[in-house]
N, CA, C and O of each residue as an XYZ file, in Angstrom:
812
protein
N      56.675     52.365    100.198
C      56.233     51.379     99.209
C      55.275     52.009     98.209
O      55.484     51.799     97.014
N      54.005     52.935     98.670
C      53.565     53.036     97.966
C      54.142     54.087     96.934
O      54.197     53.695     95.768
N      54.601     55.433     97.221
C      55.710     55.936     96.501
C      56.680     55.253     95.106
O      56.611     55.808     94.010
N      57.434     54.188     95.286
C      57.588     53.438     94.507
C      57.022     52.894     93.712
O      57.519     52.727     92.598
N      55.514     52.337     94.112
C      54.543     51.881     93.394
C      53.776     52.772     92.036
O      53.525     52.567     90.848
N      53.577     54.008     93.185
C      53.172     54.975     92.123
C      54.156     55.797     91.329
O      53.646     56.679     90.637
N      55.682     55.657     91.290
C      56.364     55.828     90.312
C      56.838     55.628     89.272
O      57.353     56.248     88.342
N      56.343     53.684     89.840
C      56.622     52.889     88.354
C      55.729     52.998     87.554
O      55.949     53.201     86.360
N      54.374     52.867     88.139
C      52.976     52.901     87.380
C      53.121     54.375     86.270
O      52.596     54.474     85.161
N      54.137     55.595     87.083
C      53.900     56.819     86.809
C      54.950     56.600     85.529
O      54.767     57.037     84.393
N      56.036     55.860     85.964
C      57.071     55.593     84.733
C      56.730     54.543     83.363
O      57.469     54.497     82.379
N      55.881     53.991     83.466
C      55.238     52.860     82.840
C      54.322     53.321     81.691
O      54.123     53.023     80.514
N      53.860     54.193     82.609
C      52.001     54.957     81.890
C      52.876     55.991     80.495
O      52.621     56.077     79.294
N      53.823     56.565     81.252
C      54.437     57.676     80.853
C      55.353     57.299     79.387
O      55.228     57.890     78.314
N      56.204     56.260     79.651
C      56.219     55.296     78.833
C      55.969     54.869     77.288
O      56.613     55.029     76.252
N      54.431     54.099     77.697
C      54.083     53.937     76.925
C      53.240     55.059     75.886
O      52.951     54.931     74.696
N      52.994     56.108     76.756
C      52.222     56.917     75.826
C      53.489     57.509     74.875
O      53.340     57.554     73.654
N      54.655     57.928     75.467
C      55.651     58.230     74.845
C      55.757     57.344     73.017
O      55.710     57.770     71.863
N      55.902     56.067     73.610
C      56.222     55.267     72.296
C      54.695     55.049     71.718
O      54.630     54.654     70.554
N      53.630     55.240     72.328
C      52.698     55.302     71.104
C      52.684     56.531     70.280
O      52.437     56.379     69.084
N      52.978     58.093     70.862
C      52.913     59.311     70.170
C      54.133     58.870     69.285
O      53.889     58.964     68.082
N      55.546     58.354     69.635
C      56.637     57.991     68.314
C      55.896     57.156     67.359
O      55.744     57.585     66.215
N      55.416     56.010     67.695
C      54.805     55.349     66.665
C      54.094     56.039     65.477
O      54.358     56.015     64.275
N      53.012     56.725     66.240
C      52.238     57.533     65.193
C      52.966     58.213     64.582
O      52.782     58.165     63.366
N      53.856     58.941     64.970
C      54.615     60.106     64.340
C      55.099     59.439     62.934
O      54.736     59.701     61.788
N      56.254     58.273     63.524
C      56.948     57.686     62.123
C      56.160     56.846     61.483
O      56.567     56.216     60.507
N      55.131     56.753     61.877
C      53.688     56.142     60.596
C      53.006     57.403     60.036
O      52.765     57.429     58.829
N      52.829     57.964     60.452
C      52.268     59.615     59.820
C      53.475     60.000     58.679
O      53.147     60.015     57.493
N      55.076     60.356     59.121
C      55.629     60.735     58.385
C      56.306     59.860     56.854
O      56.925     60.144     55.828
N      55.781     58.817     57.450
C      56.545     57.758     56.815
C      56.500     57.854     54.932
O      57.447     57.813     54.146
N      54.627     58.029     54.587
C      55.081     57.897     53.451
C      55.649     59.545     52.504
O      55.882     59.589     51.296
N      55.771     60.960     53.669
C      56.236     61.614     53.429
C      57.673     61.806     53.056
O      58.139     62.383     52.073
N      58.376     61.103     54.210
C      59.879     60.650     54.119
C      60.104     59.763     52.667
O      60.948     60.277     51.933
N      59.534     58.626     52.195
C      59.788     58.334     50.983
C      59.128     59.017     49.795
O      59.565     58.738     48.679
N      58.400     59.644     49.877
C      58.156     60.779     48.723
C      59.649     61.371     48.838
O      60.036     61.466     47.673
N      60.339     61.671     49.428
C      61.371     63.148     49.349
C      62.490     61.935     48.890
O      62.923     61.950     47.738
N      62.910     60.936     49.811
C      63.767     59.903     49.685
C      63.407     59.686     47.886
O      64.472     59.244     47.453
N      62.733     59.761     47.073
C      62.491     59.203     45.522
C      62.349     60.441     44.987
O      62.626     60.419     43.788
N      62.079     61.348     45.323
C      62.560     62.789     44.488
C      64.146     63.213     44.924
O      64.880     63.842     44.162
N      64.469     62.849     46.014
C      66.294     63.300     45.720
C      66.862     61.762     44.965
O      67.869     61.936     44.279
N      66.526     60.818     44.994
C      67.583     59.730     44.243
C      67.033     60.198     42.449
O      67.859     60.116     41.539
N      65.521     60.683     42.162
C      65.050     60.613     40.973
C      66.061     62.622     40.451
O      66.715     62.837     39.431
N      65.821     63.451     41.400
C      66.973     64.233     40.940
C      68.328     63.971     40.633
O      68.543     64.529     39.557
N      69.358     63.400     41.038
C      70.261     62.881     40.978
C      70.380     61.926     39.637
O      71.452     61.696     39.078
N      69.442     61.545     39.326
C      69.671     60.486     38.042
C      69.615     61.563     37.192
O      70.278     61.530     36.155
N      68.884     62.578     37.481
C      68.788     63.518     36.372
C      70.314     64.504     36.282
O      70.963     64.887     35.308
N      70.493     64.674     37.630
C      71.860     65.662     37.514
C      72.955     64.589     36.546
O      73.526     64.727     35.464
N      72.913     63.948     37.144
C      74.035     62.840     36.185
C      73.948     62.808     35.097
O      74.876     62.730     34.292
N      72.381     62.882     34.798
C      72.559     62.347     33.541
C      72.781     63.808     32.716
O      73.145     63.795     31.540
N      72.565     64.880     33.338
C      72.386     66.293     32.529
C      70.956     66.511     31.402
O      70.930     66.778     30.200
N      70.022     66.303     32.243
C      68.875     66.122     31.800
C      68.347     67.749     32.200
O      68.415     68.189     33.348
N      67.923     68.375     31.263
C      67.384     69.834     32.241
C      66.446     69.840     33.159
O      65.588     68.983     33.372
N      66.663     70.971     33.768
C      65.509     70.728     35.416
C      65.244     72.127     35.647
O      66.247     72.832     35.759
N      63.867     72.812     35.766
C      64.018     74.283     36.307
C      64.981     74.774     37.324
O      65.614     73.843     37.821
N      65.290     75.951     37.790
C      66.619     76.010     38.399
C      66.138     75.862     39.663
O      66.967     76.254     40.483
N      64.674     75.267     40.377
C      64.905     75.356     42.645
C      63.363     74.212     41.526
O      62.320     74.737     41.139
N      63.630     73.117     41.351
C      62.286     72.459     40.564
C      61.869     72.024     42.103
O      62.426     71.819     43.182
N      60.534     72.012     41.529
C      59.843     70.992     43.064
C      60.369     69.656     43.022
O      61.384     69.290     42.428
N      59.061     68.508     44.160
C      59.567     67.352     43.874
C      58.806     66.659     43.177
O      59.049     65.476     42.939
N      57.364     67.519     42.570
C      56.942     67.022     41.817
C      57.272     66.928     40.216
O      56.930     66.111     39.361
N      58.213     68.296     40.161
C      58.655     68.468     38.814
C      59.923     67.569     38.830
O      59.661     66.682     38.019
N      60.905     67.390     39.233
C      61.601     66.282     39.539
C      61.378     64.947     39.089
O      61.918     64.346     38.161
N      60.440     64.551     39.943
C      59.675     62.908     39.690
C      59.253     62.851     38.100
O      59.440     61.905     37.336
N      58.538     64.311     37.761
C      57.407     63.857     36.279
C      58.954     64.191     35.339
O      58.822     63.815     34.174
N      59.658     64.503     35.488
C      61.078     64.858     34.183
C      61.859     63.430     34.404
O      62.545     62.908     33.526
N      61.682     62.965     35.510
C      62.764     61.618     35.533
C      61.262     60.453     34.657
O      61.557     59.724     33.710
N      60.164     60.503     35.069
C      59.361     59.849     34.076
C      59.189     59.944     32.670
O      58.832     59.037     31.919
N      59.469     61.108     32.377
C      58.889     61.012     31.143
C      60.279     61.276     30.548
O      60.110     61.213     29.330
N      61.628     61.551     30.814
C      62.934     61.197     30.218
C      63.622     60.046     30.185
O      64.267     59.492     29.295
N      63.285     59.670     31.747
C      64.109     58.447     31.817
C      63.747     56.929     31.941
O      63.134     56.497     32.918
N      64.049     56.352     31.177
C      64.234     54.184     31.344
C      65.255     53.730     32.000
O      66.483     53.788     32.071
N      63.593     52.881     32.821
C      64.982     51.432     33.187
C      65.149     50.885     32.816
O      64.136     50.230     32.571
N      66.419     50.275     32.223
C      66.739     49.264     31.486
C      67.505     48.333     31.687
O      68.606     48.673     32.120
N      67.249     46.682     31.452
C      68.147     46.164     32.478
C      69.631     45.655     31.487
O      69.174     45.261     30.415
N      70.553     45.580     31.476
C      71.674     45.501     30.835
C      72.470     44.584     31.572
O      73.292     44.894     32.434
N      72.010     42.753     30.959
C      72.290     41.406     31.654
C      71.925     41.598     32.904
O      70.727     41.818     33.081
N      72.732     41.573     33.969
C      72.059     41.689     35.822
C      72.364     43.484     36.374
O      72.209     43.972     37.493
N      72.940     44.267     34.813
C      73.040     45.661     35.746
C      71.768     46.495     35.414
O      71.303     46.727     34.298
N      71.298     46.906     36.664
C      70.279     48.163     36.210
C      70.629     49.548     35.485
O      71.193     50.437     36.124
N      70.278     49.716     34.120
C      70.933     51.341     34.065
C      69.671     52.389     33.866
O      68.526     52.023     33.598
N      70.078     53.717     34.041
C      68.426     54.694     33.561
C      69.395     55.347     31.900
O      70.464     55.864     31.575
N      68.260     54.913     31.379
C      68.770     55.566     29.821
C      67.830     57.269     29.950
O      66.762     57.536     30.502
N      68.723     58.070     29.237
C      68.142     59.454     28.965
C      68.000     59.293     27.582
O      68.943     59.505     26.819
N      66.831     58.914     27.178
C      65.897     58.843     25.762
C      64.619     59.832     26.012
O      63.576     59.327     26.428
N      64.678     61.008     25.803
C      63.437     62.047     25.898
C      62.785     61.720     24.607
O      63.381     61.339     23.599
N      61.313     61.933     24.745
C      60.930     62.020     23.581
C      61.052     62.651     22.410
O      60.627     62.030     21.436
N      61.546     63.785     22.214
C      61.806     64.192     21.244
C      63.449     63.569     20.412
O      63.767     63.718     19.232
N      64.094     63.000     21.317
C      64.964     62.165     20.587
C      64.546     61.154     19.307
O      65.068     60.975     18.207
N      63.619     60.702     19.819
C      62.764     58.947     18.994
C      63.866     58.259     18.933
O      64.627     58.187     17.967
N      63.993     57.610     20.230
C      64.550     56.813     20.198
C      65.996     56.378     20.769
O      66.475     55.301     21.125
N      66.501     57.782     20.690
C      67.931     57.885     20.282
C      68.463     58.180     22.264
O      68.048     59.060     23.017
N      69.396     57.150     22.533
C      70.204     57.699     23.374
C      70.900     58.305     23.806
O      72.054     58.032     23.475
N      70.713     59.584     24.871
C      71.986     60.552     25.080
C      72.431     60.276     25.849
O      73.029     61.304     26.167
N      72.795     59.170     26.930
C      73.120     58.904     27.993
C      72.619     57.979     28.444
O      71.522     57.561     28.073
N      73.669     57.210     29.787
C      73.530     56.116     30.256
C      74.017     56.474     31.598
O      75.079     57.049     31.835
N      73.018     56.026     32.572
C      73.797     56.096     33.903
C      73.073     54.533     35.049
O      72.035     53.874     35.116
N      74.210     54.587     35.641
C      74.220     53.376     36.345
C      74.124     53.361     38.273
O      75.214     53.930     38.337
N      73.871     53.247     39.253
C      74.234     53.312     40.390
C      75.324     52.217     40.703
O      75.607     51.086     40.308
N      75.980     53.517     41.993
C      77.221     52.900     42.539
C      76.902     53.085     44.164
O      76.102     53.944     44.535
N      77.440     52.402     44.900
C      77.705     52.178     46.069
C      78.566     51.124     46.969
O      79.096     50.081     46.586
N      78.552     51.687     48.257
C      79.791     51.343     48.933
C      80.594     51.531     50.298
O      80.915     52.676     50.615
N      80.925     50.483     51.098
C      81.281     51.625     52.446
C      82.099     53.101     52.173
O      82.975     53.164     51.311
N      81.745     54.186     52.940
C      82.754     55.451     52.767
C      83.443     54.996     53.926
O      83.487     53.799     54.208
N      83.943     55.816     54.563
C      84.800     56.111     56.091
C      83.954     56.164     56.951
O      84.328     55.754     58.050
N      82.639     56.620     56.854
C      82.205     56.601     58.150
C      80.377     56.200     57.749
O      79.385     56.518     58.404
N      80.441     55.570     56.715
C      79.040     55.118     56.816
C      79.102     54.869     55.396
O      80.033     55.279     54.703
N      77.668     53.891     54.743
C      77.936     53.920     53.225
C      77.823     55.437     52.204
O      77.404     56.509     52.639
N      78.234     55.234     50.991
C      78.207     56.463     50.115
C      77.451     55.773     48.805
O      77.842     54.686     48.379
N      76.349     56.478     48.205
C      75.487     55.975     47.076
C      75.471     57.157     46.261
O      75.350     58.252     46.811
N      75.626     57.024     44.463
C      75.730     57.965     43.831
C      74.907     57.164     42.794
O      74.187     56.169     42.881
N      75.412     58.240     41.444
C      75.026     57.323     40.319
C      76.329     58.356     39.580
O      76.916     59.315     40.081
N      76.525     57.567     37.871
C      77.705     57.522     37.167
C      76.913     56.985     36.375
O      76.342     55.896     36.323
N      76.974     58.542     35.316
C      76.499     58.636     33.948
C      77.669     58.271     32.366
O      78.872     58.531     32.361
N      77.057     57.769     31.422
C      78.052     57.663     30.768
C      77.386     58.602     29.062
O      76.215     58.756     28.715
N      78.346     58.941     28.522
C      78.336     59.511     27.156
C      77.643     58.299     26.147
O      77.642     57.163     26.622
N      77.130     58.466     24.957
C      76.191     57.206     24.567
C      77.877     56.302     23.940
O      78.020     55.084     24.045
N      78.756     57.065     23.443
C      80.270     56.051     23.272
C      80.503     55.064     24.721
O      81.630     54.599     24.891
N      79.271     54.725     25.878
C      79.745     53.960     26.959
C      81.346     54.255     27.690
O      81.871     53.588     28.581
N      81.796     55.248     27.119
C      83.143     55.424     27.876
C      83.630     56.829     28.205
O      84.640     57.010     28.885
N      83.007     57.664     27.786
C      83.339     59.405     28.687
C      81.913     59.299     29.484
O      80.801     58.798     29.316
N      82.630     60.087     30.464
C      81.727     60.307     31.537
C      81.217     61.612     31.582
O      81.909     62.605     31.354
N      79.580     61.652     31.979
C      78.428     62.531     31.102
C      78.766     63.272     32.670
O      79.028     64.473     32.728
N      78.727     62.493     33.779
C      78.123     63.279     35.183
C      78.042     62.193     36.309
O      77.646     61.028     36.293
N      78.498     62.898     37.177
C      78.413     61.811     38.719
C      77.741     62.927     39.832
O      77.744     64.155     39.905
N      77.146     61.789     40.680
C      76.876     62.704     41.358
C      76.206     61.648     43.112
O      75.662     60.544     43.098
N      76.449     62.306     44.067
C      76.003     61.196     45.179
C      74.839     61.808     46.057
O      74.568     62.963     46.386
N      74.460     61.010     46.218
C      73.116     61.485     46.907
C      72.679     60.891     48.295
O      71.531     61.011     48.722
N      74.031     60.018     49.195
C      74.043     59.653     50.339
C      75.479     59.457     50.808
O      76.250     58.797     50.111
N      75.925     60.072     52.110
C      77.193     59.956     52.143
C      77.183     60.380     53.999
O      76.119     60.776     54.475
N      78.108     60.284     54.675
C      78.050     60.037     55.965
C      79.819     60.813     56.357
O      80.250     60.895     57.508
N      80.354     61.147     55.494
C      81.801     61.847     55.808
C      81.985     63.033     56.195
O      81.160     63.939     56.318
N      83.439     63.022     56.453
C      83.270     64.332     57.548
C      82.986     65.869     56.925
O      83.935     66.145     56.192
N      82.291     66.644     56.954
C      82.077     68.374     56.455
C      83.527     68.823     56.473
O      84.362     68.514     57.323
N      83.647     69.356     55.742
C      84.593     70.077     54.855
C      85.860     69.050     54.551
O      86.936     69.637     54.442
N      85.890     67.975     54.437
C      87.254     66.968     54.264
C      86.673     65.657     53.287
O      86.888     65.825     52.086
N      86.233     64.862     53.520
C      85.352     63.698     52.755
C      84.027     64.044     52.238
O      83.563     63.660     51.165
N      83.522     64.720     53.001
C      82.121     65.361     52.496
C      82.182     66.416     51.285
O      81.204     66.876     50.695
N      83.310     66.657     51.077
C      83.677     67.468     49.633
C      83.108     66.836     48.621
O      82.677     67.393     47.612
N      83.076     65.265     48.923
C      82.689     64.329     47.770
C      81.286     64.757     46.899
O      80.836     64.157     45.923
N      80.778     65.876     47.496
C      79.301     65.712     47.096
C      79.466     66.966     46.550
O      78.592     67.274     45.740
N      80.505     67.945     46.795
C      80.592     69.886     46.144
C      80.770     69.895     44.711
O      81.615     69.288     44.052
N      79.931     70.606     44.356
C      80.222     70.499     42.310
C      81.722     70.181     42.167
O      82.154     69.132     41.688
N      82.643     71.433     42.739
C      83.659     71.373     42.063
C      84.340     69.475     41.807
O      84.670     68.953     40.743
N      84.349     68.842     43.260
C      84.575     67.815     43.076
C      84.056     66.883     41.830
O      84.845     66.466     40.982
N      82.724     66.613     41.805
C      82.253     66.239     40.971
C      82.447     66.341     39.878
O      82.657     65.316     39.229
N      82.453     67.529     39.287
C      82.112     68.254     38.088
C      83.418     67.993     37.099
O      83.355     68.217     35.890
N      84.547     67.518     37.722
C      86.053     67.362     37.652
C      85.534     65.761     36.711
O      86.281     65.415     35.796
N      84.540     65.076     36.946
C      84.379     63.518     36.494
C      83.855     64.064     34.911
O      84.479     63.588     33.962
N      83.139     64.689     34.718
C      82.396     65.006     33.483
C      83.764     65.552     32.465
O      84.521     66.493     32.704
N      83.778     64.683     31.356
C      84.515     64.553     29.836
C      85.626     63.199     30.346
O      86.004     62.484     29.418
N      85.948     62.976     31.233
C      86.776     62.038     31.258
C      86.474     60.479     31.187
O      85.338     60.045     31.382
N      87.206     59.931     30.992
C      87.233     58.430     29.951
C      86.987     57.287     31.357
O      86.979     57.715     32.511
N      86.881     56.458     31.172
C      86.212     55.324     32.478
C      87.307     54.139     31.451
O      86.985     52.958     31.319
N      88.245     54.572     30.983
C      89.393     53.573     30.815
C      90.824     54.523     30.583
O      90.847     55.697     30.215
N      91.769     53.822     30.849
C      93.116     54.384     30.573
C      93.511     54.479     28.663
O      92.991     54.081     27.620
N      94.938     55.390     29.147
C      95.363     54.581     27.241
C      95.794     53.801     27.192
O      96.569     53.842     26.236
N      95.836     52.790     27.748
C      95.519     51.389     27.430
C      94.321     50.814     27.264
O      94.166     49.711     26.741
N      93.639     51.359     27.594
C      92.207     50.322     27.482
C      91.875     50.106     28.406
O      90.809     49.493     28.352
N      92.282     50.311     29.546
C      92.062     49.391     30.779
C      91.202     50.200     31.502
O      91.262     51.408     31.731
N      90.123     49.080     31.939
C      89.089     50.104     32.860
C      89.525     50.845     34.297
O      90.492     50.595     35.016
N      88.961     51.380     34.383
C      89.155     52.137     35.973
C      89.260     54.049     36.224
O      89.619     54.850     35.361
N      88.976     54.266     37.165
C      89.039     55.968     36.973
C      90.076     55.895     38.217
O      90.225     55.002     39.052
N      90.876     57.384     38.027
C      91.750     57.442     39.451
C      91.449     58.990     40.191
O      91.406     60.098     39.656
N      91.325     58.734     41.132
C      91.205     59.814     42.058
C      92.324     59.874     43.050
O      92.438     59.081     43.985
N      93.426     61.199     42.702
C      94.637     60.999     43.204
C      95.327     62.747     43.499
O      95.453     63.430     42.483
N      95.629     63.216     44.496
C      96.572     64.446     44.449
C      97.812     64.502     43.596
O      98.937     64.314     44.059
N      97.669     64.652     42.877
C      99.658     65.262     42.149
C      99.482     64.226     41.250
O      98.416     63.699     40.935
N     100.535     63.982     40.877
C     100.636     62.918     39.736
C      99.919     63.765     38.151
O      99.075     64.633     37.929
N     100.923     62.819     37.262
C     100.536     63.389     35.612
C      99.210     63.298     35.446
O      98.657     62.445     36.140
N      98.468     64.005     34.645
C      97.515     64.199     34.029
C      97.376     63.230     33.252
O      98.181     62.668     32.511
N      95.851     62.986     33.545
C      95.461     61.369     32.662
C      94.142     61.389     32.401
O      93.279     61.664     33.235
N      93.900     61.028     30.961
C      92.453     61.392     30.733
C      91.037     60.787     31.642
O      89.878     61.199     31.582
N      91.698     59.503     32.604
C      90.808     58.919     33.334
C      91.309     59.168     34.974
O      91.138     58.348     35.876
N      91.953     60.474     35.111
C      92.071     60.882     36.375
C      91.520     62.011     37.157
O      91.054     62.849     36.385
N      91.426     62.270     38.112
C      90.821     63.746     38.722
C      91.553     63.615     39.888
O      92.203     62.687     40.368
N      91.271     64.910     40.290
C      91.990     65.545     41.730
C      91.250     64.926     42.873
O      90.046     65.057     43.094
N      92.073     64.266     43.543
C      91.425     64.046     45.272
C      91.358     65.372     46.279
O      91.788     66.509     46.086
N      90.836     64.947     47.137
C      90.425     65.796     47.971
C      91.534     65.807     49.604
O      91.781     64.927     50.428
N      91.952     67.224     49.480
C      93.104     67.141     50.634
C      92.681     66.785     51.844
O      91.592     67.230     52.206
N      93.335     66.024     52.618
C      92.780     65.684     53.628
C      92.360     64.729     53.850
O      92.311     64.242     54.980
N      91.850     64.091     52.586
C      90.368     63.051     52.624
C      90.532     61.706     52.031
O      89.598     61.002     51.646
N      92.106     61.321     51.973
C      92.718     60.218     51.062
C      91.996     59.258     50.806
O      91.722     58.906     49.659
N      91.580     58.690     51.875
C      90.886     57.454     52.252
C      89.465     57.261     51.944
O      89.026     56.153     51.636
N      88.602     58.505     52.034
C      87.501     58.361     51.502
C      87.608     58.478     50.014
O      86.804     57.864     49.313
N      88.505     59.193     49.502
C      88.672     59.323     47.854
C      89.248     57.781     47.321
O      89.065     57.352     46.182
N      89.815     57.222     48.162
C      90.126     55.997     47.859
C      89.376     54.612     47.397
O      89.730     53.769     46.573
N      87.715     54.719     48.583
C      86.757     54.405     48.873
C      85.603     54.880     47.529
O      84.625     54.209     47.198
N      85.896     55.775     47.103
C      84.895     56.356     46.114
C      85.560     55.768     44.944
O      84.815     55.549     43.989
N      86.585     55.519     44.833
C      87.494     55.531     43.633
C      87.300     53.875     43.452
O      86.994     53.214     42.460
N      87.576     53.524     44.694
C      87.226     51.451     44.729
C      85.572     51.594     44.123
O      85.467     51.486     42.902
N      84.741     51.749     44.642
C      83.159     52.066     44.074
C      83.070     52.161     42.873
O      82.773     51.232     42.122
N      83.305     53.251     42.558
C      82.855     53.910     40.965
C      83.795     52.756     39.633
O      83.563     52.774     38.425
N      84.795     51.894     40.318
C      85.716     51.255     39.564
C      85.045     49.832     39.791
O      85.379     48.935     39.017
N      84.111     49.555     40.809
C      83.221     48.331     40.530
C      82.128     48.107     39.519
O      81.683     47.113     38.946
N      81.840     49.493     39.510
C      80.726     50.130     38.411
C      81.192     49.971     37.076
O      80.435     49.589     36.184
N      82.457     50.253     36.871
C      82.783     50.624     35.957
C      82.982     49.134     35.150
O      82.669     48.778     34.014
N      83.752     48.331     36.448
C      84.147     46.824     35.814
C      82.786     46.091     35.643
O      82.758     45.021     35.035
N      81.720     46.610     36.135
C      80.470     45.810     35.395
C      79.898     46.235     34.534
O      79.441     45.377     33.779
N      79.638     47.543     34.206
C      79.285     47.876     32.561
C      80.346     47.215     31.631
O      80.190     46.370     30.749
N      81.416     47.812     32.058
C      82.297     46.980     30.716
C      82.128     45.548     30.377
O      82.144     45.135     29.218
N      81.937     44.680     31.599
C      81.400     43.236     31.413
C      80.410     43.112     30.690
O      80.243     42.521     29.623
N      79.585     43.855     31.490
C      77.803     43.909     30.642
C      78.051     44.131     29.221
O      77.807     43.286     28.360
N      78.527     45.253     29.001
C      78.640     45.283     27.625
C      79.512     44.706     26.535
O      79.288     44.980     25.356
């Protein structure tokens, strides 16, 4: 009996000190974790938007270039960040918007920049994603990306939408999917085309 007694007490004690040292920990790290969490979403607005950045910038240089380049601006119920630097006065070089959405295996959050014509695309880029390394997780490798920048966020028709597809004709509002990865390109492609159908509304 007593054995038992002093195991639980021993499991109990043990326990709780456990979850008070976690506690502290993720209260200690906490407002470290959102410092980094707002310098990678505040980089990312910048990659999109093609805003310059030293080439390995800190996260303080990061944060002060997305301040002093970029506005929020609200456009009816959509949020967008305008790239108006000061030396523009005034003048817009860009528009970018956030997108998100389930992927395949967890949500995926980017942002999707636009040319100041609201319809070529300046830069995309994601900055949370949960898919598999080397197959869906491609979604985030320049080359993928980099494939979105000059192309149109409508067809020749007019019609909004971007396509992300293997094979098929060349189309000024299309890019290459990713082998392997149909379904998450499918998923990105539904996303960025919700985005797309609410700027065009908005505007």
């Amino acid at each position: 009996m007593k054995g038992s007694a002093y195991t639980l007490i021993y499991a109990a004690v043990l326990g709780t000190v456990c979850a008070t040292v976690l506690t502290f920990a993720a209260s200690f790290t906490k407002p470290y974790k959102e410092a980094n969490q707002k310098a990678e979403e505040a980089k990312n607005i910048l990659l999109a938007l093609k805003v310059p950045l030293p080439e390995t910038p800190s996260s303080k240089e990061v944060v002060d270039a997305r301040e002093k380049n970029v506005q929020e601006k609200q456009l009816g119920e959509l949020t967008t960040y305008v790239y108006s630097p000061p030396e523009a006065n005034g003048k817009v070089l860009a528009t970018a918007m956030r997108f998100a959405g389930p992927g395949l295996w967890g949500p995926v959050k980017g942002f999707l920049a636009l040319e100041p014509d609201m319809k070529t695309i300046r830069g995309m880029t994601i900055y949370e994603q949960e898919e598999t390394p080397g197959l869906g997780g491609e979604i985030v490798a320049p080359w993928f990306r980099e494939q979105f920048t000059g192309k149109s966020i409508v067809d020749s028709a007019g019609v909004p939408g971007i396509i992300i597809s293997m094979g098929g004709e060349p189309a000024a509002n299309k890019v290459d999917g990713i082998s392997g990865a149909t379904m998450t390109c499918d998923k990105v492609q539904a996303m960025l085309n919700e985005a797309i159908k609410r700027i065009v509304e908005e505007k």
